[in-house]
C-alpha positions as CSV (number, residue, x, y, z in Angstrom):
1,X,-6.6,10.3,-9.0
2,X,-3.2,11.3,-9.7
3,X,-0.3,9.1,-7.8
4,X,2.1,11.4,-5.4
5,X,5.8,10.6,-6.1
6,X,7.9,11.6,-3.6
7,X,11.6,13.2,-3.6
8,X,13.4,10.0,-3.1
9,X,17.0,11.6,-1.8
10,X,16.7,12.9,1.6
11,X,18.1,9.1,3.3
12,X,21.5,9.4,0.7
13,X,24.7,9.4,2.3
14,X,26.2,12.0,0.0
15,X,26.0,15.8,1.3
16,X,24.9,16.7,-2.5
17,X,22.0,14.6,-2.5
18,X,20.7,15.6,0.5
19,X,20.8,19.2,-0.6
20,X,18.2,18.4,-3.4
21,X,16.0,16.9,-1.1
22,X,13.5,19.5,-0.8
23,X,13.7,20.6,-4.9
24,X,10.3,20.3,-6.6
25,X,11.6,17.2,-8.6
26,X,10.1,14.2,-7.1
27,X,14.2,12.6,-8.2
28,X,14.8,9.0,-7.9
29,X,17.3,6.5,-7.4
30,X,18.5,5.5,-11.2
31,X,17.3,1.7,-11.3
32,X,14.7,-0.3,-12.7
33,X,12.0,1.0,-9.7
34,X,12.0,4.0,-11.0
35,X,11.8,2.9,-14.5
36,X,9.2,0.5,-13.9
37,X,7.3,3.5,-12.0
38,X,7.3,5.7,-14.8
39,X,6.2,3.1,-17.1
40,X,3.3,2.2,-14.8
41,X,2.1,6.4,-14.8
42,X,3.3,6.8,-18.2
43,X,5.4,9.7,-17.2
44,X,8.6,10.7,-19.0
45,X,12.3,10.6,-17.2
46,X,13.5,13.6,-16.8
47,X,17.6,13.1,-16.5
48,X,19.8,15.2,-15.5
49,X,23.4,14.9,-15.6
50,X,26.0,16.8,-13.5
51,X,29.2,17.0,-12.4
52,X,29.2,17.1,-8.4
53,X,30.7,20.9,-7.4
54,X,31.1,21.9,-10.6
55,X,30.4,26.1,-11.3
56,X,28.2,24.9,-14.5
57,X,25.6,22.6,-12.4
58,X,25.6,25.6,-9.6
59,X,24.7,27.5,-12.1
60,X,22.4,25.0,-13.6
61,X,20.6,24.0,-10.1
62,X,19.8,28.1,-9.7
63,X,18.1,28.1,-13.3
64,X,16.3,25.4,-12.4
65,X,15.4,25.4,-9.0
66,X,15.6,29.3,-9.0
């Protein structure tokens, strides 16, 4: 049976973060949990880098998130 992740920034202090919450990513913190986590599944990282209020990852998040 295939292991639920769940979208790990809903409790983050930043505003940003919490926004994301609800995306269909399950997004975690960037430390060796998650690392080891998607060792353990053998899943992939997906990361994505942005620059907090930027027009390019507004535009970004809509492609992505539509």
């Amino acid at each position: 049976m295939e292991k639920t992740i769940k979208n790990k920034l809903g409790g983050r202090l930043s505003p940003y973060l919490r926004e994301h919450a609800k995306n269909p990513l399950a997004w975690q913190e960037w430390n060796e949990k998650a690392f080891q986590l998607a060792r353990d599944l053998d899943r992939p990282i997906f990361f994505y880098r942005l620059r907090h209020l930027s027009l390019v990852s507004c535009d970004g998040d809509r492609e992505l998130y539509g």
